[in-house]
N, C-alpha and C positions, 0 to 999 in steps of 0.2 A: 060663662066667662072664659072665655080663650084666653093664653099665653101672648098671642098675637097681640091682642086687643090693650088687654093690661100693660105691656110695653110700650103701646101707640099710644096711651091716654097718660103714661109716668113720662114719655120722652116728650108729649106735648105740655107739661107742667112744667117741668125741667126747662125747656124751650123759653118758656113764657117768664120764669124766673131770669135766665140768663138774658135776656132783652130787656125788661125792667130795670135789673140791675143797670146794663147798657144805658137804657135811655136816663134813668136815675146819674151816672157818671157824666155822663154829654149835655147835660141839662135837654135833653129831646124829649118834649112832655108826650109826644106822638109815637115814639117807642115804649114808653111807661105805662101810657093807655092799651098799645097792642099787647105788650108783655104781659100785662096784669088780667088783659082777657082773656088772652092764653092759659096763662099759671090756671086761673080761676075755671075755666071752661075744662082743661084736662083734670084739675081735683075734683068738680062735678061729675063726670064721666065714669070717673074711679069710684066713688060713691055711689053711684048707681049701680055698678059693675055687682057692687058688696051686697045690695040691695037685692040686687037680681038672681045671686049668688045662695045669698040668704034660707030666700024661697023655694030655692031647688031643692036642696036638700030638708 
């Protein structure tokens, strides 16, 4: 698990939060569903990271 990687999967949750929220304030139900697959997709990612992390050592 790189420094790299962990960054690009917390900046893509973060992402996915700040859009949610968005679409949540706009009533954009089509930002809410992008944001929420984001958020969800980079806390997947992260998990896995941990996962993979795990087993190395």
């Amino acid at each position: 698990m790189s420094v790299g990687q962990t960054i690009k999967h917390k900046t893509q949750a973060l992402k996915g939060l700040v859009t949610e929220r968005v679409g949540r304030t706009t009533r954009n139900r089509r930002l809410q569903r992008q944001g929420r697959t984001d958020r969800v997709s980079g806390n997947l990612k992260q998990a896995g990271d941990k996962v993979k992390g795990a087993f190395r050592h």
